[in-house]
N, C-alpha and C positions, 0 to 999 in steps of 0.2 A: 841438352842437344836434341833438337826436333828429328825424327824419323822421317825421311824419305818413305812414302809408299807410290810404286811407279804405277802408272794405269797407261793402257795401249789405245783409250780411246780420247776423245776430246773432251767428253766432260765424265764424272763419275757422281751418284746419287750419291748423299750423306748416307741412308741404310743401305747403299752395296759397301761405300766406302768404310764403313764400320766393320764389317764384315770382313773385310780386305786386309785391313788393320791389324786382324786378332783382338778386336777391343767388344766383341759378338761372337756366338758362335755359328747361330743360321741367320737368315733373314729375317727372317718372321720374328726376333726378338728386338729388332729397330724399332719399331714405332713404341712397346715398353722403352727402351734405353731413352728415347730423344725427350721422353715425357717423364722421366724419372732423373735425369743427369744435366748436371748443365753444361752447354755444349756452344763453343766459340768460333766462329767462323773468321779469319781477318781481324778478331777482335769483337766483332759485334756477337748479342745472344742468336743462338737458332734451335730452332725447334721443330723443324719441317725435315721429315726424312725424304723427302724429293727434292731436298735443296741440291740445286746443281754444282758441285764442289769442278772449278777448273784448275787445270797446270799453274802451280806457283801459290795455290790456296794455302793458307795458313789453318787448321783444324786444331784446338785446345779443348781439352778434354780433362779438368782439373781429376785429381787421383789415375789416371792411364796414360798422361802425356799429352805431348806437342807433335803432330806429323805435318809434315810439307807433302801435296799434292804433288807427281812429279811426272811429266809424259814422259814413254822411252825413247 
């Protein structure tokens, strides 16, 4: 079962959204996580911690789960 994580804006960064998650602890440790973990966007690879994650974004994250992007 995929994790809802709700955000208040229209789009959220993959390294806030990691952060947001609990899947980070600060920020500054994104650009390690995105170069060390492989990381699923809709299904495709990404590797860009400015990738712009919107409402309805599917995020997979093998060994930390599945979350659904979701505005409030």
């Amino acid at each position: 079962m995929a994790k809802k994580i709700e955000i208040s804006t229209d789009y959220i960064t993959l390294g806030q959204f990691l952060k947001l998650a609990e899947v980070i602890q600060t920020g500054g440790m994104a650009k390690w996580f995105v170069s060390e973990h492989e990381i699923y966007v809709n299904g495709e690879p990404e590797n860009r911690r400015g990738k712009k994650l919107v409402n309805k974004d599917i995020v997979d994250i093998p060994g930390f789960g599945t979350f659904i992007v979701s505005n409030v």
